[in-house]
N, C-alpha and C positions, 0 to 999 in steps of 0.2 A: 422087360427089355423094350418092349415094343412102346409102352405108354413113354418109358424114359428118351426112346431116339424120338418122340413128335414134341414131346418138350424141350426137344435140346433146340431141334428146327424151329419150333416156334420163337423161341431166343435165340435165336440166328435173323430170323424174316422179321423182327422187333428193334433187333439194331441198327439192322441193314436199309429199314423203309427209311425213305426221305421225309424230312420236318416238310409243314404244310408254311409254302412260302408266305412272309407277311405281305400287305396291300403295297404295291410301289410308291416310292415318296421323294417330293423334291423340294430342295433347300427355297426357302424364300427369297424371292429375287429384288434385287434393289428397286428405287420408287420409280426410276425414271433414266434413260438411256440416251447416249447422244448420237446425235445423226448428224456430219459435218459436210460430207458430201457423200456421194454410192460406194464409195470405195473405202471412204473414212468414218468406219459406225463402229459404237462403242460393240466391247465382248461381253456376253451373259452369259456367265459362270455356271456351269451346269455340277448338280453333285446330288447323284437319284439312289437308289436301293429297291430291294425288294424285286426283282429282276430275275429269271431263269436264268442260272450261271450258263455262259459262252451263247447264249443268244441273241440275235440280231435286236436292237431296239433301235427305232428311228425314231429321229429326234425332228420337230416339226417346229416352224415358226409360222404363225397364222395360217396352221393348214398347209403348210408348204413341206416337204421335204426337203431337211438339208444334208442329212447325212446316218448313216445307218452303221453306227461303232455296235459290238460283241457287249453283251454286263462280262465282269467278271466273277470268277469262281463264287465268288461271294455276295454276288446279285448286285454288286453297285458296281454304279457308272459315271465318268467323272470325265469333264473336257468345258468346251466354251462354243458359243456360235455369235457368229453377228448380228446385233438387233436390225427389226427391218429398217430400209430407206423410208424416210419421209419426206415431200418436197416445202411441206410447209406446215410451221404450228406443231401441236402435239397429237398423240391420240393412245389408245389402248392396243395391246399385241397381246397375242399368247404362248407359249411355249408350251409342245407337249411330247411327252414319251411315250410313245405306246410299240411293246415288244408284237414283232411281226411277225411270230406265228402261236401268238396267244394274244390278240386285241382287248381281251380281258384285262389285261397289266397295263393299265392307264396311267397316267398321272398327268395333270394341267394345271399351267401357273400362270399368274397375268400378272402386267409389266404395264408400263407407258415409254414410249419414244420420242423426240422432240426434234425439231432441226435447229440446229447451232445456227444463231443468226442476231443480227442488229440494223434494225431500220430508223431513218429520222423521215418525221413528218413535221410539216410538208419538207420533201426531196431537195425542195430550193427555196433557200433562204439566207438574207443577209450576216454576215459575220457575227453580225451584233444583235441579230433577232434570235428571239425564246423558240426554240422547238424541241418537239417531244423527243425524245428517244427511248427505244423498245428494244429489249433485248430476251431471247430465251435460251436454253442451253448452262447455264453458268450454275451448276447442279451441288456445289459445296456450297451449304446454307448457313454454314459457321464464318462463312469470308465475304466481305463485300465488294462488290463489281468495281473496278476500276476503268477512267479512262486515258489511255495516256497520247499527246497528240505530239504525230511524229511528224519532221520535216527535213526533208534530203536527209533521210537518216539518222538522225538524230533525233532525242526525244526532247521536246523543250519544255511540255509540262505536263503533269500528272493529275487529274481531278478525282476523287470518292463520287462515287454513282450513286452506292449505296447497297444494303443488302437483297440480294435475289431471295425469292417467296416462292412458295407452292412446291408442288412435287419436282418441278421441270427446270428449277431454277427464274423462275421470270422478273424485269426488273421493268419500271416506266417510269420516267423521271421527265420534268420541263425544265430546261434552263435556256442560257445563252448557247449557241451555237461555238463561239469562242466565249467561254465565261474569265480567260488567263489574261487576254489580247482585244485590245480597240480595232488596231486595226494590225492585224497578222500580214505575214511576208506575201506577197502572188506565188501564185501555186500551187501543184497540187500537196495536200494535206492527207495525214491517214491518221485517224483515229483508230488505237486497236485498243478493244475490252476484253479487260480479264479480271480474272482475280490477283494480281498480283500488285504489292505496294508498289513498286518497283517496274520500268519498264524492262520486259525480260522478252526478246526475240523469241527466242528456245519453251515460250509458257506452253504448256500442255492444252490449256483449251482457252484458245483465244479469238476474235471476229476482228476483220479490218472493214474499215467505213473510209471512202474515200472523198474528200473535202478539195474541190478546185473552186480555189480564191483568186477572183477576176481583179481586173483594175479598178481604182475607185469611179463609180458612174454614178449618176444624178445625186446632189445633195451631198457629192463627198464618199459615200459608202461604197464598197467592194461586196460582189455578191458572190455568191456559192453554191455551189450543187456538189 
């Protein structure tokens, strides 16, 4: 009787022990994050496991603490946070979860972030002269950047920039300044890029560049900044 009740407890304490948690793991994260201004940065999808069920894990962006959600029952952890701010260009971030009262339960993922933005060089330049334009941010690599040049509201014409490259979306392209118009209306101008054939107010991820067209001075020309 006696060997029979420490075999029954033995398959009792056999069932009952907890499985030995797997290593914590997090989904891979896109190439490249936008950053439009401090308040307007893209979300990184978080979706982890392997996590002491109802424990604290904090979730970290380059070493920063943003927020400290519970795993659930089943060790995984699921939500979003905002990639860091960048003021300029691109660079590397990390994301990491590490549960808070076992540091053992690691996991770290890297990313890049970029700032949404479009420059023309040089700043000033005549209607009719070639300058560069630079653009990063435009992160669908299947689409090509558009520019469409708006005036009092209205779009009067649309150019192909071309397709964006690299992780971060990047474009550089030389042309005309006005490649559509000799000599375009006075005023101010705004050129807004995106991906869209189409000028579309409401585009998701779009840059405005602002073109003031002076009177015509010396030789007839109108200049712009």
């Amino acid at each position: 009787m006696l060997l029979r009740a420490l075999l029954a407890g033995a398959a009792v304490a056999t069932l009952t022990a907890a499985p030995a948690s797997a290593a914590p793991s997090l989904n891979e994260l896109g190439r490249c994050y936008i950053a439009a201004t401090p308040d307007q940065r893209e979300y990184v999808t978080i979706i982890g496991s392997g996590f002491t069920a109802a424990k604290p894990v904090g979730i970290y962006v380059d070493d920063i603490l943003q927020m400290t959600p519970l795993a659930e029952y089943s060790g995984a952890l699921s939500g979003s946070v905002q990639a860091p701010w960048i003021e300029e260009g691109q660079r590397v971030f990390s994301l990491r979860l590490t549960e808070q009262e076992n540091t053992n339960n690691t996991v770290t993922a890297f990313s890049k972030v970029t700032r949404l933005s479009v420059e023309q060089v040089p700043a000033s330049a005549r209607t009719g002269d070639r300058v560069r334009f630079r653009g990063r941010g435009f992160t669908d690599l299947t689409r090509p950047v558009y520019a469409h040049y708006v005036f009092q509201g209205r779009s009067r014409s649309t150019v192909r920039v071309g397709m964006p490259r690299g992780d971060c979306g990047l474009f550089s392209i030389r042309r005309k300044q006005f490649p559509f118009k000799k000599n375009p209306r006075v005023g101010a101008w705004t050129i807004w890029f995106d991906q869209e054939p189409a000028y579309n107010p409401q585009a998701a991820v779009r840059v405005p560049l602002t073109i003031k067209v002076r009177p015509r001075i010396k030789r007839g020309q109108a200049r712009a900044r």
